[in-house]
N, C-alpha and C positions, 0 to 999 in steps of 0.2 A: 671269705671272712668279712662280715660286715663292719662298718665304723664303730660300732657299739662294742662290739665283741674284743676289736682293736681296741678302744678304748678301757677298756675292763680290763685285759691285760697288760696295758702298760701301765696301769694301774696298781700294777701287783708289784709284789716282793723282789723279784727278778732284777736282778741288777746288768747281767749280762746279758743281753737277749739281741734278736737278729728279726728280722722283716723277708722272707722270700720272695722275690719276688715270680720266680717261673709255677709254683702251684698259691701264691697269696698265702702262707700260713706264717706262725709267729712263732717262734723256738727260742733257747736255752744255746748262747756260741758255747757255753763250758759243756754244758755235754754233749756237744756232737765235735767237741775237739777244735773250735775253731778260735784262734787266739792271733790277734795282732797288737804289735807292742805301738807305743808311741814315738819309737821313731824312726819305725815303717811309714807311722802316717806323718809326721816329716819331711821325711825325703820325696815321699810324692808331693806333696803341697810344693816344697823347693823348685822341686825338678817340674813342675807344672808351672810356678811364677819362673824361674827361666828362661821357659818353650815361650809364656806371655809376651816376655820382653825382649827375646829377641825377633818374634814374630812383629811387634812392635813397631824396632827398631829398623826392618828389612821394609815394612809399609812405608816408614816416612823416607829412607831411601830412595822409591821407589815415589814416591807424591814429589819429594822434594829434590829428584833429578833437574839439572839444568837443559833449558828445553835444546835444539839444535838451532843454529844460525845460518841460514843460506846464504850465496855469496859474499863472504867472506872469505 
């Protein structure tokens, strides 16, 4: 599918529509059944700023351990 073609049809009426990306083509989620509520997409964004901050919070940990002292 070229950018134009892309273009044209997201241009159209289609409110619900999807981007393939394994063959490139452009479809209709309502008629091939595919529905996601909003807050499915929610809990992933949540659950994704979570994984951010505790990955985060384990880096600075890890930067901001106390070095070791010899003889002592």
């Amino acid at each position: 599918m070229s950018s134009e073609q892309f273009r044209v049809w997201s241009c159209s009426e289609l409110v619900v529509c999807a981007f393939f990306l394994l063959d490139f083509t452009v479809g209709d989620m309502s008629e091939l059944g595919i529905c996601e509520s909003f807050k499915v997409k929610q809990a992933v964004l949540l659950s994704a700023t979570e994984v951010t901050e505790m990955i985060l919070r384990v880096d600075e940990i890890i930067t901001c351990a106390p070095r070791r002292r010899e003889g002592m």
